[in-house]
C-alpha positions as CSV (number, residue, x, y, z in Angstrom):
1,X,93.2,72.5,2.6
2,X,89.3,71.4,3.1
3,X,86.9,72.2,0.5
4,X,84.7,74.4,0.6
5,X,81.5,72.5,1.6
6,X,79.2,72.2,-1.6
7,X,75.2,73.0,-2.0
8,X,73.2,70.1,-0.3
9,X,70.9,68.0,-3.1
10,X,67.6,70.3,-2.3
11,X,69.9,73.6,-3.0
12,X,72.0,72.3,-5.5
13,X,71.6,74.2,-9.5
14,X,70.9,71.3,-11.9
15,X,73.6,69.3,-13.6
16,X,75.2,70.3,-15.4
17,X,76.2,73.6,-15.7
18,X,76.1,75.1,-19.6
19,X,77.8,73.3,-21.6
20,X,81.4,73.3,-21.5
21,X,83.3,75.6,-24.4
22,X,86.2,75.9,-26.5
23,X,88.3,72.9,-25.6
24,X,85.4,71.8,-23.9
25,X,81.6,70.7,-25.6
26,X,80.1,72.0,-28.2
27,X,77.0,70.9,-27.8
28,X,73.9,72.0,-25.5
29,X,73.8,70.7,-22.0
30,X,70.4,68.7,-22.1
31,X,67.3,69.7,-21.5
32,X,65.1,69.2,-18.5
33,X,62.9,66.9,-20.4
34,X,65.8,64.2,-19.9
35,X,64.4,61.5,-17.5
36,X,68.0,61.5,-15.4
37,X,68.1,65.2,-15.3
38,X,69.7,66.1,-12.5
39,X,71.1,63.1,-11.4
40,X,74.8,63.2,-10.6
41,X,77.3,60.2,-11.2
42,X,81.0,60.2,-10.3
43,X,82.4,57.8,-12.3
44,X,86.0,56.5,-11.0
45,X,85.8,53.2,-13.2
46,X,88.1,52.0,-15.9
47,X,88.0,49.3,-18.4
48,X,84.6,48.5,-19.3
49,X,81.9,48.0,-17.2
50,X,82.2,50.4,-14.7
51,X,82.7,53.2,-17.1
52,X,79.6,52.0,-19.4
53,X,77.2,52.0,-17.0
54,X,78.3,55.4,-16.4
55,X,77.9,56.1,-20.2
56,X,74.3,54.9,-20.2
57,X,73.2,57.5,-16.8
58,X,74.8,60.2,-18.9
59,X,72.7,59.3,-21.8
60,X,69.6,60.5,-20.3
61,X,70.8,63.3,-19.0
62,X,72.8,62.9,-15.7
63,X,75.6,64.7,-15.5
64,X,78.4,62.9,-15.2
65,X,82.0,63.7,-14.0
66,X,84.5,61.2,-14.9
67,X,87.3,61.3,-12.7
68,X,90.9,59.9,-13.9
69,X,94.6,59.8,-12.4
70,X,96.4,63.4,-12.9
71,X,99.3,60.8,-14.7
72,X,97.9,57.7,-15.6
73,X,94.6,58.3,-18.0
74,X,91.9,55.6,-17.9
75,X,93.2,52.9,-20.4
76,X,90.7,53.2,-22.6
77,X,91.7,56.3,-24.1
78,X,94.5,54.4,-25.9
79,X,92.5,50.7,-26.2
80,X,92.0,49.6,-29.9
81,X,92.4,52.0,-33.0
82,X,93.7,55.6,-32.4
83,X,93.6,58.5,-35.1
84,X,96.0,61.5,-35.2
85,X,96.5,59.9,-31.4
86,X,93.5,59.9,-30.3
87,X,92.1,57.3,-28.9
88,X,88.4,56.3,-30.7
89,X,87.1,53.4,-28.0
90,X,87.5,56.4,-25.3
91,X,85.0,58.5,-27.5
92,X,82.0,56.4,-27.3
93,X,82.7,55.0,-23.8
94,X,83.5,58.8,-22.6
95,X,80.7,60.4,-24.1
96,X,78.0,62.9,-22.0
97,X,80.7,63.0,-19.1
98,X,82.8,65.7,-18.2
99,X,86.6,65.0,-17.7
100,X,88.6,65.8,-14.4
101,X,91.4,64.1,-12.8
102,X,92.4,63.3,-8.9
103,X,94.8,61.3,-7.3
104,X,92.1,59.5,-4.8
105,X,95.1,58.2,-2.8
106,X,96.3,61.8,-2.1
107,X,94.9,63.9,0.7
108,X,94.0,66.6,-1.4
109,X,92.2,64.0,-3.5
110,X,90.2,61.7,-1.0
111,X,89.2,65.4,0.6
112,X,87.9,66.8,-3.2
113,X,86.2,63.0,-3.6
114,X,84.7,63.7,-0.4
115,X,83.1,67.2,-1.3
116,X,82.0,65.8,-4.5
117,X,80.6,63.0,-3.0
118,X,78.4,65.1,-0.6
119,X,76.9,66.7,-3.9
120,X,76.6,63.4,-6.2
121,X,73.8,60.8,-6.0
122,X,75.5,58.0,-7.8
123,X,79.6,56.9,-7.6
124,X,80.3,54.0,-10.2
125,X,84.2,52.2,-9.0
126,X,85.8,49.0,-10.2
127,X,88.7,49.1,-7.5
128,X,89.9,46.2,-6.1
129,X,87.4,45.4,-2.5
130,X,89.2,47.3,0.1
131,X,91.4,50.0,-2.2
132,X,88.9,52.9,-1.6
133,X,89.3,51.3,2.0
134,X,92.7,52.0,2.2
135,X,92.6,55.7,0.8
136,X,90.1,56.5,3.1
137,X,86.9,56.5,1.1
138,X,85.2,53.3,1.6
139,X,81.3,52.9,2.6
140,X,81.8,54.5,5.8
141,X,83.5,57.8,5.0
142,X,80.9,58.6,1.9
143,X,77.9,57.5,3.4
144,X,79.1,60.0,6.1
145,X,79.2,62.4,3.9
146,X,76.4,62.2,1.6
147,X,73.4,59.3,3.2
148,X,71.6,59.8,0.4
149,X,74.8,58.4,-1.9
150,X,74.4,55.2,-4.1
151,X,77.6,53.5,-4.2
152,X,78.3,50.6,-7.4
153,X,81.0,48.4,-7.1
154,X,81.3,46.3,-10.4
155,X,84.5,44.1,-10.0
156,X,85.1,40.6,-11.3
157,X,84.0,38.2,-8.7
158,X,82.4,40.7,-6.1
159,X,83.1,42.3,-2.9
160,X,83.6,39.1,-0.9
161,X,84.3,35.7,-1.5
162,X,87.6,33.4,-1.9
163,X,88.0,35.0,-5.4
164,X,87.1,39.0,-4.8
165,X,90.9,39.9,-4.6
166,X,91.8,38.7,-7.7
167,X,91.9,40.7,-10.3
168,X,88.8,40.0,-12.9
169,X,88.2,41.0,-16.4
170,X,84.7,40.0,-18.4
171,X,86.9,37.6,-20.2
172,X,87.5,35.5,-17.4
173,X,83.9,35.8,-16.4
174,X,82.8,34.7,-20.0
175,X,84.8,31.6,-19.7
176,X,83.9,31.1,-15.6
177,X,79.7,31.5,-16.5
178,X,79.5,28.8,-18.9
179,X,79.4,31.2,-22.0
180,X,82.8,29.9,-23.6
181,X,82.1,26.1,-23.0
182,X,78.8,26.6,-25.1
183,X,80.6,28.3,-27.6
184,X,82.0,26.8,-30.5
185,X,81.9,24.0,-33.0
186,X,81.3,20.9,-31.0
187,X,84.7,19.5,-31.8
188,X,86.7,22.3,-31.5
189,X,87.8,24.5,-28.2
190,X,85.9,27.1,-26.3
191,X,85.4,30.2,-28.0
192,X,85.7,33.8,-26.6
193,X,83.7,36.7,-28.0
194,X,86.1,39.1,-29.8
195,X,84.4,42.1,-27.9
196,X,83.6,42.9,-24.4
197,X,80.4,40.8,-24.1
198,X,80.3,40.2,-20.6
199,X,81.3,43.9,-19.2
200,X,78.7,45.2,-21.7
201,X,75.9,42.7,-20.2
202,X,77.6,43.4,-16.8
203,X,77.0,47.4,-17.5
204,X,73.2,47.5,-18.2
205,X,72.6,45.0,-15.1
206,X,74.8,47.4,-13.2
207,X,72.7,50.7,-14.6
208,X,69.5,48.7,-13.9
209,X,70.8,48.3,-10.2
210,X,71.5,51.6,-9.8
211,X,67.9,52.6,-10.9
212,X,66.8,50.3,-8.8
213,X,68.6,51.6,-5.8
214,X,67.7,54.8,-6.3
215,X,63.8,53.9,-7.2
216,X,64.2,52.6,-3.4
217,X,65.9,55.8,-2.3
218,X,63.0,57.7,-2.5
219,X,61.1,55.2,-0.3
220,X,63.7,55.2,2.3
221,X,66.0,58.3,2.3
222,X,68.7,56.2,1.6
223,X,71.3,55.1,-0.5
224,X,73.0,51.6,-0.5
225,X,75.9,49.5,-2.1
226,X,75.8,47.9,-5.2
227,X,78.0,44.7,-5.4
228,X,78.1,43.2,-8.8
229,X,80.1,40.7,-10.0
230,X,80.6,40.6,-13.5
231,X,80.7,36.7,-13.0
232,X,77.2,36.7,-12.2
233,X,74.9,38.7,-15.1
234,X,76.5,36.5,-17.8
235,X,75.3,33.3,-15.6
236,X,71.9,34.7,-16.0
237,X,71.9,35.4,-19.6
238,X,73.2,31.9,-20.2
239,X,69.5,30.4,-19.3
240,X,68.3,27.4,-17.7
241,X,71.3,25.9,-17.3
242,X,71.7,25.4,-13.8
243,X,68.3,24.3,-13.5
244,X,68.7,21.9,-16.3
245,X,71.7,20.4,-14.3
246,X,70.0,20.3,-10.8
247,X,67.5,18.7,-11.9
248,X,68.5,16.4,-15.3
249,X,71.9,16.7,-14.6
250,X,72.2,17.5,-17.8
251,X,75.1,19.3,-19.0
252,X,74.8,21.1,-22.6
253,X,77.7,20.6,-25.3
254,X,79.3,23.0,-27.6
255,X,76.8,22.9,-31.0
256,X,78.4,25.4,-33.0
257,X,75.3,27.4,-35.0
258,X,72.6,24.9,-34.4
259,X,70.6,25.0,-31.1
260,X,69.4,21.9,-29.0
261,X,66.2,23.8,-29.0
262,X,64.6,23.8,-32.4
263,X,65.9,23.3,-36.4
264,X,66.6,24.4,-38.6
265,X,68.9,27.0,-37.1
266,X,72.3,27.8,-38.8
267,X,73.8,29.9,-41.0
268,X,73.9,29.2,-44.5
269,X,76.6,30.1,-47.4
270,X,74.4,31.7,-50.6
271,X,75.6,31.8,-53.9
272,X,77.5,34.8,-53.8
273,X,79.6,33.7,-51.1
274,X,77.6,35.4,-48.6
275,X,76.0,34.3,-45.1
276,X,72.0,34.1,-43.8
277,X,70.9,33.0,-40.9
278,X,68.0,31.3,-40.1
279,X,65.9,30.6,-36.9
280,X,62.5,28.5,-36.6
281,X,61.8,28.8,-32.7
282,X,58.2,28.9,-33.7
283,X,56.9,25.5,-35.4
284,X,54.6,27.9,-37.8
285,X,57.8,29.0,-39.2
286,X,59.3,25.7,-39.4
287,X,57.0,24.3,-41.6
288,X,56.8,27.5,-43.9
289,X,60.6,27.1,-44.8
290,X,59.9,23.8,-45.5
291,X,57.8,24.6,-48.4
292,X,59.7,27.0,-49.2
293,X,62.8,24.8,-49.5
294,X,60.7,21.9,-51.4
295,X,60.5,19.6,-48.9
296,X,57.1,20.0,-47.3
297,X,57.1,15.9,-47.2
298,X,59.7,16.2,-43.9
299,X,56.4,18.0,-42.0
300,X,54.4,14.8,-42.5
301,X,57.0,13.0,-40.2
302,X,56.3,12.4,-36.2
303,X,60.0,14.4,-35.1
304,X,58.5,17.2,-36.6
305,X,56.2,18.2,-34.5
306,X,58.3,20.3,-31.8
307,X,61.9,21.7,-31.8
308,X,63.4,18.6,-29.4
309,X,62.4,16.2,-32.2
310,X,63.3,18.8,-35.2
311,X,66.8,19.1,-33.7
312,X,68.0,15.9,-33.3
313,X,67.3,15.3,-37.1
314,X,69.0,18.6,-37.7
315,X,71.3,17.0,-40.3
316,X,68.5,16.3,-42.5
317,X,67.4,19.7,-42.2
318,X,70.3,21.6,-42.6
319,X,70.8,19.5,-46.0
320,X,67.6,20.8,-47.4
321,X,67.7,24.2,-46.3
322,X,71.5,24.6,-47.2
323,X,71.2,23.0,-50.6
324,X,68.0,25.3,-51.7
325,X,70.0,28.5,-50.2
326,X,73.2,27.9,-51.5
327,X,71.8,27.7,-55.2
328,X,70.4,31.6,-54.6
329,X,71.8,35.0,-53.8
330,X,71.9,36.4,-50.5
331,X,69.4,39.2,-52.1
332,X,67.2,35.9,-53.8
333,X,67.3,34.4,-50.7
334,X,65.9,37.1,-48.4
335,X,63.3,38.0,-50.8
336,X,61.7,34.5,-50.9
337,X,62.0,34.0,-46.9
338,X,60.5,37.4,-46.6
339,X,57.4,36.4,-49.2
340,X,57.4,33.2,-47.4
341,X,57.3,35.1,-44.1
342,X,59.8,32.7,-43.0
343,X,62.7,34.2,-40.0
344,X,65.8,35.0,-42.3
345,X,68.8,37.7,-41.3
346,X,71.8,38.3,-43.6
347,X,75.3,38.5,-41.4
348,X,76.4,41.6,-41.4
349,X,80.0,43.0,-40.2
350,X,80.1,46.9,-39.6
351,X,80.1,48.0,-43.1
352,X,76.5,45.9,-43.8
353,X,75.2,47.7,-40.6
354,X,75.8,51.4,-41.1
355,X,74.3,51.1,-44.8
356,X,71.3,48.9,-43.6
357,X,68.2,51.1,-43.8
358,X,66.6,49.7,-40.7
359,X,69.3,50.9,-38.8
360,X,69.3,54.0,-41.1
361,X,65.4,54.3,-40.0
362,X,66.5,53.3,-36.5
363,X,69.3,55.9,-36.3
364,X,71.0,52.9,-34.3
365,X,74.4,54.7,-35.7
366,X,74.4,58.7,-35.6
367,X,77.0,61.6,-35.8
368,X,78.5,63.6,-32.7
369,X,80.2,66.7,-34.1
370,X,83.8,66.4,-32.0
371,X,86.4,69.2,-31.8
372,X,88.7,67.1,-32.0
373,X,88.1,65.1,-35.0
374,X,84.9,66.3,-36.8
375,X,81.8,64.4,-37.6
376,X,82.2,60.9,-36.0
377,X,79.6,57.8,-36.2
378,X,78.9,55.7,-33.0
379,X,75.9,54.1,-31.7
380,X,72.8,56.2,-30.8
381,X,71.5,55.6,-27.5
382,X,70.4,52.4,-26.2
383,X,66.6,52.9,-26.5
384,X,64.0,55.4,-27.5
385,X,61.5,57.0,-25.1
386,X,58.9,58.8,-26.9
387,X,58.2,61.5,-24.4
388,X,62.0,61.9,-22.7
389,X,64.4,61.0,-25.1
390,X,68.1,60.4,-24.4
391,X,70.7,62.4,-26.7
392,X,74.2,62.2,-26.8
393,X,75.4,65.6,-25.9
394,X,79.2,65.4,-26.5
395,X,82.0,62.5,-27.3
396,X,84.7,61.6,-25.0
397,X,86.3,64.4,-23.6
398,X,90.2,65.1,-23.4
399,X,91.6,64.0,-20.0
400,X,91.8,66.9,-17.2
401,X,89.3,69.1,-19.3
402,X,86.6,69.9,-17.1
403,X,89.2,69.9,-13.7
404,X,88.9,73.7,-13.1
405,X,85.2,74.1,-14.5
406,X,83.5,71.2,-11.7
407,X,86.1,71.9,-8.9
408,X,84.9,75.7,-9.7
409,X,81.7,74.7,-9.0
410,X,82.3,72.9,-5.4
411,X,83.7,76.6,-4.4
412,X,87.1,76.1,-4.6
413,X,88.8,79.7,-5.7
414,X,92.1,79.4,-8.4
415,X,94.4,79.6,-5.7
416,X,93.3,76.4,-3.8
417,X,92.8,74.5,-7.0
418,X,96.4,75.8,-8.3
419,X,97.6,74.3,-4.4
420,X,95.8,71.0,-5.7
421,X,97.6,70.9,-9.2
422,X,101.4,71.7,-7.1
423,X,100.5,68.8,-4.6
424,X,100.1,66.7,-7.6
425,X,96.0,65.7,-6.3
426,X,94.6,67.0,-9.4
């Protein structure tokens, strides 16, 4: 069975449709005002880069369609904390997308892929370099089909290379960067973050590449690839580094809190067993906490003068700083760094942040209304734009959802899409 060829992009109604019902959305499809109206993604990824880059097109507006295994789910749906079994992580990282399922390896799959990749403008996939190869939909077959398409590959260590078959996770990337050897008190191990830090950093460079890909579309008519390797945005977020090597051959230890940079910067215990942190990048601010601590005398001395000299007496520092905080509430403690207009931050886990009112003001943390489970709180979208705003539209869908509703709209009747669901494609 071949598809019924779909609407070519100058044709095409926009994306989406209205918004899905009863099992499906229940909120309004967005508005034209969205910068990425319009723009469709396909989003075969799983487990997390792949998929959030995804999450942040759909954010401002495209529509995308996130395609899963008929039998296999993308793991995310049951990663971390599940209520009445359903997965939560999968309801932030599935939001704005609609839910359908293929089996790419199948014939009836690759062919539906196809037709929806003639259609789409963006396909986000974390395969292993040569598995969409081996099903019959690698660069050659969708460029084919769509010239205009803008392929992202996110996978560990990239598309070529003695590593790109292995498998790759962002933990291995946060310890293969650099990140993990900086991290840490300096006489204990190598820390990992607790979180996905290096897919989410991997993510916004891979949304910034795709912008960037399809900025150059419009020059050229054209889509491209997108290799990234989630080795490589970490490397750049780490800093100088390499530089610092090349040329000094200097290789940076583990410091714990305090920075090579500048001091005072740690975090501090106040007297109701709470934590601050405090920076001093700028040497204005250094010397205000200084007075503000009682020891303007330690300006007077010749290390002072930058952050080098300031953090290699960074015991002395610390002392005075920690002393004069620990003898003060958190709440004390803010208030006379603020007054002082001294750099001060309380540390926060996820209670402090949803009741902090410059989040509140923010509305860094909103509701999505969810048929499945109610009111739920998750981050807002990732920045505001004052004359096309972002909104999310929906949280993660269930899986198969939106099947008959998008192959529907590629033109395939219920009969071929009920021949799909018996050959096990959908």
């Amino acid at each position: 069975m071949t598809p019924t060829p779909t609407p070519t992009p100058h044709t095409r109604p926009p994306h989406p449709p209205t918004a899905p019902t009863a099992t499906a959305a229940t909120t309004a499809a967005p508005t034209p005002r969205a910068p990425l109206h319009g723009l469709r993604v396909l989003d075969l990824a799983t487990l997390f880069a792949g998929p959030l880059t995804a999450t942040m097109l759909g954010d401002f507006g495209a529509d995308v369609v996130k395609v899963e295994h008929p039998r296999k789910p993308d793991p995310s749906r049951g990663h971390g904390p599940a209520k009445d079994g359903v997965g939560l992580w999968w309801k932030v990282l599935g939001r704005n997308k609609r839910a359908i399922t293929l089996d790419l390896s199948s014939p009836g799959g690759r062919d539906t892929l196809l037709a929806l990749a003639a259609d789409a403008d963006v396909i986000v996939e974390n395969f292993r370099p040569g598995t969409l190869e081996r099903w019959g939909l690698g660069w050659e077959e969708l460029s084919t089909a769509n010239p205009r398409l803008v392929l992202a590959r996110v996978t560990g260590f990239g598309q070529f290379g003695p590593y790109a078959h292995r498998p790759g996770f962002g933990t291995l990337a946060e310890a293969m960067s650099g990140f993990a050897a900086l991290t840490g008190e300096p006489e204990g191990p190598p820390t990992l973050p607790p979180f996905g830090l290096a897919d989410s950093i991997a993510a916004l460079a891979t949304a910034y590449a795709v912008m960037t890909a399809l900025t150059a579309r419009t020059a050229t008519g054209r889509g491209q690839v997108v290799d990234m390797a989630i080795i490589e945005p970490m490397l750049s977020v780490i800093g100088p580094h390499p530089l610092w090597y090349d040329q000094l051959g200097y290789v940076q230890p583990r410091t714990g809190n305090r920075s090579r940079n500048n001091a005072p910067r740690n975090t501090y215990r106040t007297l109701d067993g709470s934590w601050v942190a405090v920076s001093t990048s700028a040497q204005s601010i250094a010397e205000r906490v200084m007075v503000l601590v009682g020891r303007p005398d330690l300006i007077d001395e010749p290390w002072f003068a930058d952050g080098t000299g300031r953090a290699a007496h960074a015991d002395v520092l610390d002392e005075a700083v920690g002393a004069w905080i620990a003898r003060r509430t958190r709440d004390e403690a803010m208030d006379a760094f603020e007054k002082a207009e001294a750099a001060i931050a309380p540390v926060y886990d996820i209670r402090d942040v949803v009741d902090d009112p410059q989040y509140r003001a923010l509305g860094t943390v909103t509701e999505v209304q969810d048929p499945e489970l109610g009111p739920i709180k998750m981050q807002n979208v990732l920045f505001r734009l004052s004359e096309t705003p972002g909104a999310i539209r929906w949280a993660g869908r269930p899986h198969g959802a939106d099947t008959t509703a998008v192959l529907s709209e590629l033109g395939l009747t219920p009969a071929e899409i009920g021949s799909l669901r018996e050959q096990g494609a959908v």
